[in-house]
MIFI-712976 format. One record per residue (C-alpha): x, y negated, z negated; residue number from 1; residue in one letter. Coordinates in nm, 2 decimals. Layout:
c1,c2,c3,i,aa
X,Y,Z,NUM,A
...
//
This chain:
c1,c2,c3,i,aa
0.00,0.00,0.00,1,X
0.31,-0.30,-0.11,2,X
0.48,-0.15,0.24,3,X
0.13,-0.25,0.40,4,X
0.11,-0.51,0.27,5,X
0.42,-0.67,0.39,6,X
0.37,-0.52,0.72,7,X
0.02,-0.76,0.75,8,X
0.25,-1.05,0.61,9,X
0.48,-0.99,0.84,10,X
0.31,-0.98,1.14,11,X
0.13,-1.29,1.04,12,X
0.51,-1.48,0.97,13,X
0.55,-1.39,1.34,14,X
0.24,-1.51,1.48,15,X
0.32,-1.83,1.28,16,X
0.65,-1.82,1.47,17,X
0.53,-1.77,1.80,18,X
0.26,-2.06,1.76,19,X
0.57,-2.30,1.65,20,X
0.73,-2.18,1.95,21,X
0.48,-2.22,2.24,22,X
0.47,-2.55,2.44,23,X
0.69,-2.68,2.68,24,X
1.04,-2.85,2.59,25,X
1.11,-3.21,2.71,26,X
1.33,-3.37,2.52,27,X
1.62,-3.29,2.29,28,X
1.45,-3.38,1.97,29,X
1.19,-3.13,2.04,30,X
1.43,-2.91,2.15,31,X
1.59,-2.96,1.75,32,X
1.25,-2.91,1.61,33,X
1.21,-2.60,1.81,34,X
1.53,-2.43,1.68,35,X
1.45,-2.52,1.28,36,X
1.14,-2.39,1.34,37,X
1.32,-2.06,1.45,38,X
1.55,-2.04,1.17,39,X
1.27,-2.11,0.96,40,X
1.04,-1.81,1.06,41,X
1.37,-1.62,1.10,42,X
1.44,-1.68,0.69,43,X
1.06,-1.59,0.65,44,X
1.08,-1.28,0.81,45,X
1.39,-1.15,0.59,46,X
1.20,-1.28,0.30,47,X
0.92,-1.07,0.35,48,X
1.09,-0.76,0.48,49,X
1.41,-0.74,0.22,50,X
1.29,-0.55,-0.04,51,X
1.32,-0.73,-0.38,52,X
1.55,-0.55,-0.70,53,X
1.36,-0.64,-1.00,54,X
1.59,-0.64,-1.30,55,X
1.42,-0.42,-1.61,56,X
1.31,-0.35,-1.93,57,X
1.62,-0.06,-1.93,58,X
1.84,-0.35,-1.96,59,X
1.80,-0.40,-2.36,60,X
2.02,-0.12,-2.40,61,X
2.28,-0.32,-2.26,62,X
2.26,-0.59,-2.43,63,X
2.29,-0.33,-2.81,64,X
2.24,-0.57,-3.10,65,X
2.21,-0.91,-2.90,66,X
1.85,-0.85,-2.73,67,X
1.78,-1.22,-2.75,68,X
1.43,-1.15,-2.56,69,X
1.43,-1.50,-2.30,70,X
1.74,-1.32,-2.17,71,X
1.59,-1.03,-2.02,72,X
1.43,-1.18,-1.70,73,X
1.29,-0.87,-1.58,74,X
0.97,-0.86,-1.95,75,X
0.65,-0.93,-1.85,76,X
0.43,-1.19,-2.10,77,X
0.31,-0.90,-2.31,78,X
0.67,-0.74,-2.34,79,X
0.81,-1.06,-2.41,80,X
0.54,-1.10,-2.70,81,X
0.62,-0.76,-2.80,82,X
0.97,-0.82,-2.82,83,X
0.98,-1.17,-3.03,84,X
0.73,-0.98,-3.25,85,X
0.91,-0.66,-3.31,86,X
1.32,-0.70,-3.31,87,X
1.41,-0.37,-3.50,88,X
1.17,-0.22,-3.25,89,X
1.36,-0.37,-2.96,90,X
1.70,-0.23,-3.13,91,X
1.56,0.09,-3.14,92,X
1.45,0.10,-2.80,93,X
1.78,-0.02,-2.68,94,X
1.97,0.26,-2.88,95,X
1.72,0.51,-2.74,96,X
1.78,0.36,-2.38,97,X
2.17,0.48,-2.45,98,X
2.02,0.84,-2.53,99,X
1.81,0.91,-2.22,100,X
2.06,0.72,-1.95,101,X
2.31,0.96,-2.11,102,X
2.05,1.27,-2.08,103,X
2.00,1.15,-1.75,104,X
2.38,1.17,-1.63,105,X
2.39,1.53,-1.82,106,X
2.06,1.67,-1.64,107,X
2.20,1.58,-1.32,108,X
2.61,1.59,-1.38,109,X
2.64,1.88,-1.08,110,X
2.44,1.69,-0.81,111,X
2.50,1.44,-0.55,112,X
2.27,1.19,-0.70,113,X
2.43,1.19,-1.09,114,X
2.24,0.90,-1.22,115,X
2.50,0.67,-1.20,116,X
2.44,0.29,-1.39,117,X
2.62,-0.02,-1.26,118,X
2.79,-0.18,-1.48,119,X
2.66,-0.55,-1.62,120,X
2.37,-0.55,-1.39,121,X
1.99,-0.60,-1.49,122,X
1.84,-0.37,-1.27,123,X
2.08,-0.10,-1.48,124,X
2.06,0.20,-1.11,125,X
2.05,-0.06,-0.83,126,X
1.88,-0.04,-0.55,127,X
1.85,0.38,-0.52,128,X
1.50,0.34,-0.76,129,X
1.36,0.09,-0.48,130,X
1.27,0.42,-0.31,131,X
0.92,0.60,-0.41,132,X
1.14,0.93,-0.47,133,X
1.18,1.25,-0.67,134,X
1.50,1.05,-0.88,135,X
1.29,0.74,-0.94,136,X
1.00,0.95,-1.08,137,X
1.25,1.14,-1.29,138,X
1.43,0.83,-1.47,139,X
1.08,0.66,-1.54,140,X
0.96,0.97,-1.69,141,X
1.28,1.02,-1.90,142,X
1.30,0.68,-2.01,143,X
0.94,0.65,-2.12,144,X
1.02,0.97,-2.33,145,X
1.34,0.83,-2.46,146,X
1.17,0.54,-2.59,147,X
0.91,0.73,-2.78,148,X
1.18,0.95,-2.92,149,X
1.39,0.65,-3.02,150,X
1.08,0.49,-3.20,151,X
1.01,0.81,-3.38,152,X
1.34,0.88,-3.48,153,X
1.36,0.49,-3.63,154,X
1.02,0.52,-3.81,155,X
1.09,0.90,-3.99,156,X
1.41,0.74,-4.09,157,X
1.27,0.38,-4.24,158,X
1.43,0.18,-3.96,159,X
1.10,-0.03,-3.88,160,X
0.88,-0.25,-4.10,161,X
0.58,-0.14,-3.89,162,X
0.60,0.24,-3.91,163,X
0.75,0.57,-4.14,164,X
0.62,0.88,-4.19,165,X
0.37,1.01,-4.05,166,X
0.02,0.93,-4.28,167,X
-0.19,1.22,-4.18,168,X
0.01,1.49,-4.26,169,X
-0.13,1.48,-4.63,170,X
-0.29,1.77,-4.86,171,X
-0.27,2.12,-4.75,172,X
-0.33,2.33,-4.44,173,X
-0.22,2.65,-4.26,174,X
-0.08,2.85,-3.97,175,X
-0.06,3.19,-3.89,176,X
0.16,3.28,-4.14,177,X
-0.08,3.16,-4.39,178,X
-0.16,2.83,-4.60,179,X
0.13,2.54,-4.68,180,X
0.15,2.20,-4.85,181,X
0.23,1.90,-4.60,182,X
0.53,1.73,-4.76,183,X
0.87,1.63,-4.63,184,X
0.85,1.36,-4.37,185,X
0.64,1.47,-4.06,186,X
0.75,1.24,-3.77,187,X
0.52,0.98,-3.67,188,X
0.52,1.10,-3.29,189,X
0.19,0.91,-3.21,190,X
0.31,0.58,-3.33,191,X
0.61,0.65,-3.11,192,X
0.42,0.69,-2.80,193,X
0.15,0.39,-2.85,194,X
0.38,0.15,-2.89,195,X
0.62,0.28,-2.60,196,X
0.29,0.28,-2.37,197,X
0.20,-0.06,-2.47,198,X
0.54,-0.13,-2.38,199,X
0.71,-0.02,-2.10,200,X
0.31,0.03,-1.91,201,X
0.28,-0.37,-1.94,202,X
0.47,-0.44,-1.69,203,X
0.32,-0.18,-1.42,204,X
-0.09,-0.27,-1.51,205,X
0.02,-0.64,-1.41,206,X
0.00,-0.55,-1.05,207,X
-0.22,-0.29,-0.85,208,X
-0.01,-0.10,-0.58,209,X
0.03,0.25,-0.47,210,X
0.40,0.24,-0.67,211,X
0.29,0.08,-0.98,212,X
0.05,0.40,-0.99,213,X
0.31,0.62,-0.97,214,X
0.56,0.45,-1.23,215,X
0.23,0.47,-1.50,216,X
0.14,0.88,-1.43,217,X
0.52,0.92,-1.46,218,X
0.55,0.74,-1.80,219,X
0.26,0.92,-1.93,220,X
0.44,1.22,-1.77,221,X
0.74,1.16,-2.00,222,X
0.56,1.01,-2.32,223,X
0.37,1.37,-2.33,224,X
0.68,1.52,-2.27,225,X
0.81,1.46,-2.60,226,X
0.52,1.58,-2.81,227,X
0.52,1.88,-2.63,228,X
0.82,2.01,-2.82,229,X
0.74,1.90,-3.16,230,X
0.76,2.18,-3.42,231,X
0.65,2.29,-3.78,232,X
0.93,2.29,-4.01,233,X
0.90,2.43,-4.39,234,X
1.10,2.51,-4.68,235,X
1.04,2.80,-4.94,236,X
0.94,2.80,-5.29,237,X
0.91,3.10,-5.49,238,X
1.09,3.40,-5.70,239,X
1.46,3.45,-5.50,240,X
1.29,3.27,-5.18,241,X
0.99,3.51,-5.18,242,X
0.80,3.17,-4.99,243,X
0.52,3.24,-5.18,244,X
0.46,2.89,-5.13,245,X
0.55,2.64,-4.83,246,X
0.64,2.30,-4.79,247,X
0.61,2.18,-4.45,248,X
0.65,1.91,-4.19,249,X
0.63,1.80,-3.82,250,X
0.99,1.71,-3.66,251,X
1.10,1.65,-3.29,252,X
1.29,1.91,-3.11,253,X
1.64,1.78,-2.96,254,X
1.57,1.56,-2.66,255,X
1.81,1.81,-2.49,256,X
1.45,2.03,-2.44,257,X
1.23,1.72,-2.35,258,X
1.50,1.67,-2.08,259,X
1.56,2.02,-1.95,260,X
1.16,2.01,-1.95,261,X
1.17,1.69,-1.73,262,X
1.45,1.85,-1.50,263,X
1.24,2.14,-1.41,264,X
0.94,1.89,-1.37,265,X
1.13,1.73,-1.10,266,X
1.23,2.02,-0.92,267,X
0.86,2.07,-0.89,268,X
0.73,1.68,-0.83,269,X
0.48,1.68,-0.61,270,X
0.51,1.44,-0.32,271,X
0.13,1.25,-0.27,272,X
-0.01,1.03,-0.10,273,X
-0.29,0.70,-0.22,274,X
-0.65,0.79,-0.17,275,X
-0.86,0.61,0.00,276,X
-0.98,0.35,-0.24,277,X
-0.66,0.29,-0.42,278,X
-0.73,0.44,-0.79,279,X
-0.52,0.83,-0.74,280,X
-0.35,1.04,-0.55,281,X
-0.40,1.30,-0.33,282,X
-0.11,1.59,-0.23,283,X
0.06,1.48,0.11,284,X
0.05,1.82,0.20,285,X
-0.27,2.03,0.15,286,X
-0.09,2.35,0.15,287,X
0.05,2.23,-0.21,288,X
-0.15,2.25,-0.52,289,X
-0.29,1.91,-0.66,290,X
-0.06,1.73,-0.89,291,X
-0.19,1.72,-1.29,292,X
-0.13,1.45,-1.53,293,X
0.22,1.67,-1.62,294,X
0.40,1.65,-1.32,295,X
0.60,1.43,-1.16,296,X
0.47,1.28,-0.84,297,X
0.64,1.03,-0.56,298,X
0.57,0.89,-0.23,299,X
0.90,0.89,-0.06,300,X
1.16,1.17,0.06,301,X
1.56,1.13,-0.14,302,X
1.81,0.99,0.05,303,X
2.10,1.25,0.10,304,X
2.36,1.00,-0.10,305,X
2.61,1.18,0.07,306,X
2.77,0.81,0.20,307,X
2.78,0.46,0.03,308,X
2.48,0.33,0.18,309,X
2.42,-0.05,0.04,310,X
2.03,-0.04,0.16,311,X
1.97,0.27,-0.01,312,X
2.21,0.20,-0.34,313,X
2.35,0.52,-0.30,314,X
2.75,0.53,-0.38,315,X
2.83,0.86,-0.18,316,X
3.05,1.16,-0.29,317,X
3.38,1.06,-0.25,318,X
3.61,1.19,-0.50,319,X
3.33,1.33,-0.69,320,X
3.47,1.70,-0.85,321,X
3.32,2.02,-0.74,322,X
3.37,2.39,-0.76,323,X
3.54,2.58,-0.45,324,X
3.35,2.91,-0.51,325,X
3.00,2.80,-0.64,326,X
2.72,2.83,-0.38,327,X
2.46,2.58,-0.60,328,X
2.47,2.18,-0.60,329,X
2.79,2.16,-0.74,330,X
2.98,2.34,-0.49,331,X
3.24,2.17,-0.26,332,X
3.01,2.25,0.05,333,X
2.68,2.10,-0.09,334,X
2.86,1.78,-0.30,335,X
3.11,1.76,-0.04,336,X
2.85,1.72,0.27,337,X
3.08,1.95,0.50,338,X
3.35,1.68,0.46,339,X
3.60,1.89,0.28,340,X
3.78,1.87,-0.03,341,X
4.08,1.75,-0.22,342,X
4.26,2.00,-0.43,343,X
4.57,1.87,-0.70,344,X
4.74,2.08,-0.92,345,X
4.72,1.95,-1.31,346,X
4.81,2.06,-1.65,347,X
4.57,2.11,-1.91,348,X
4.61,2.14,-2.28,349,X
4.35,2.39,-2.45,350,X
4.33,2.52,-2.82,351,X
4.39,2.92,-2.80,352,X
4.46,3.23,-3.05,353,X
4.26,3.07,-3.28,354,X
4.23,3.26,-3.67,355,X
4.02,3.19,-3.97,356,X
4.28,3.12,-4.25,357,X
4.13,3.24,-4.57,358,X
3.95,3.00,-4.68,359,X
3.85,2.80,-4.53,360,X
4.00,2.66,-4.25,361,X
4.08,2.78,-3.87,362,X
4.41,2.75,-3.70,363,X
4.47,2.75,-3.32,364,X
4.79,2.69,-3.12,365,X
4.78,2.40,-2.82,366,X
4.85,2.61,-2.51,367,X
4.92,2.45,-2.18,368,X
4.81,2.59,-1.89,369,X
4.76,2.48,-1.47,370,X
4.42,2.47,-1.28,371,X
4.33,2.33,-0.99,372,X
4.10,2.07,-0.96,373,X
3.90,2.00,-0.62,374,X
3.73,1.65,-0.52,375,X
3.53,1.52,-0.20,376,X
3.72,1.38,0.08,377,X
3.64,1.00,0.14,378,X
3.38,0.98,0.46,379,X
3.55,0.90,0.78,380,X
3.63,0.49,0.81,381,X
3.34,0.50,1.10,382,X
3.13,0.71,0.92,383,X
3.07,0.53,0.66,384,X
3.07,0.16,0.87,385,X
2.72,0.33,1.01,386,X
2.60,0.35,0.67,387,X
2.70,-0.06,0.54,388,X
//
């Protein structure tokens, strides 16, 4: 729908270019009038066509302790609002930003696409999320879910005046291991995820396109995520541990499973397509189940990132390290792109013979041994000119 959109406002710049155009040229004033009026539409029509990199929310967890919110130009009013109300909320969510980017670069660590960051720039990935793809419906899932992990985390552990644990885990209940007594400090999960909805969604509900869509399922995508993996944990009272009686509590599971959960979500995404009066989807191809409120859905095929490409964002493979025998992602075949590889001879220093010393320590010697590391060739000089 935004791509249609600019297509109708682009044609219309031209028309307005071809009016200012028309007429016949007598004189050399008109003949100056004429060619501003060219470079004028000329301008408009780049205007219109260059797609625009909004800086973003992700941003705060650059900025670590000084989120001074008029400095984040990317905050809509009611993040802004949100953020000069709440600062140890903002800290948080800029600590939890750290977790998931990090996640991020660890789900993907053995693929061409490694969720790189740039370095001191507000848009935090560049262009490569401009594109409605699989990686831009991964990273907002993820860092919708690292946000409401990062709130919980803060609230269970008194960090924020507005939240601790969680109030209705009070009095006693049971499982299927029999009755217990709430205690402990059950994480407030649901705090977690209202305010990260009322956050990070403010932004997308304050326009109404086919992409803004997709960002909102995929951050509900990831705020579910997280609750999907909380678990019941107790503690035993009773005669030599007999757990004749239980203490228990909620607690989240180690992002590492909301993440792997999220990486197997995006091999699955589901590519769609608007319906026709702009309020879902529908799947682009009918042979393909219908996407539910738990997967990841996107409009737009992945670039290959095997070259730099500036239009794309994507920073290529070169010198990137890869295995020689693997067959999967990693390999020097897939990461290289049929380019070839690099292969230097290094020493590495590793801890080996290690024995447990009684007690209790364990002692290893520092052994030195030489591998072979392999890295991606650089693209040919007019190889990669074609792509710049």
């Amino acid at each position: 729908m935004l791509a249609f959109n600019k297509i109708l406002s682009t044609r219309a710049a031209r028309s307005q270019c071809r009016e200012g155009s028309r007429g016949v040229v007598s004189s050399k004033s008109q003949q100056h009038r004429r060619a501003a009026s060219s470079c004028a539409c000329v301008l408009l029509l780049l205007l219109l066509v260059t797609p625009r990199v909004d800086s973003s929310w992700w941003y705060i967890g650059a900025l670590g302790a000084r989120v001074i919110c008029d400095n984040i130009p990317a905050l809509v009013n009611k993040q802004r609002q949100l953020c000069q109300r709440h600062p140890d909320i903002m800290q948080a969510i800029g600590e939890g930003t750290k977790e998931w980017i990090r996640e991020c670069q660890h789900q993907f660590r053995h693929h061409r696409w490694n969720c790189s960051t740039l370095e001191r720039d507000p848009t935090v990935f560049g262009r490569v999320l401009l594109r409605s793809s699989r990686e831009a419906a991964f990273v907002y899932a993820i860092s919708s879910a690292g946000v409401v992990y990062a709130l919980t985390r803060a609230c269970s552990q008194g960090d924020l005046k507005m939240c601790n644990c969680d109030p209705q885990k009070r009095g006693r209940d049971k499982d299927e291991r029999g009755e217990f007594d709430w205690g402990g400090c059950s994480d407030h999960i649901n705090y977690g995820i209202r305010f990260a909805k009322a956050f990070i969604d403010a932004k997308e509900r304050t326009v109404r396109d086919a992409r803004a869509l997709m960002n909102l399922h995929n951050n509900h995508c990831g705020r579910t995520a997280v609750k999907r993996f909380m678990k019941l944990e107790c503690k035993c009272h009773g005669v030599s541990g007999s757990c004749a009686l239980r203490t228990c509590w909620m607690a989240m599971s180690d992002f590492r499973k909301t993440g792997d959960y999220l990486r197997r979500k995006y091999n699955g995404a589901i590519e769609v397509t608007m319906n026709q009066d702009g309020t879902g989807f529908t799947v682009a191809n009918k042979a393909f189940r219908r996407a539910t409120k738990n997967d990841l859905v996107y409009f737009e095929n992945s670039p290959n990132y095997c070259l730099p490409d500036k239009s794309t964002g994507s920073i290529g493979t070169a010198g990137r390290l890869c295995n020689k025998t693997s067959h999967s992602p990693e390999g020097c075949e897939v990461m290289c792109c049929g380019r070839g590889y690099d292969t230097t001879r290094v020493e590495q220093f590793t801890q080996c013979e290690c024995k447990f010393e009684w007690c209790c320590a364990v002692e290893c010697k520092v052994c030195k041994e030489t591998v072979d590391v392999h890295t991606c060739k650089a693209p040919k000089q007019a190889e990669w000119l074609d792509k710049t």
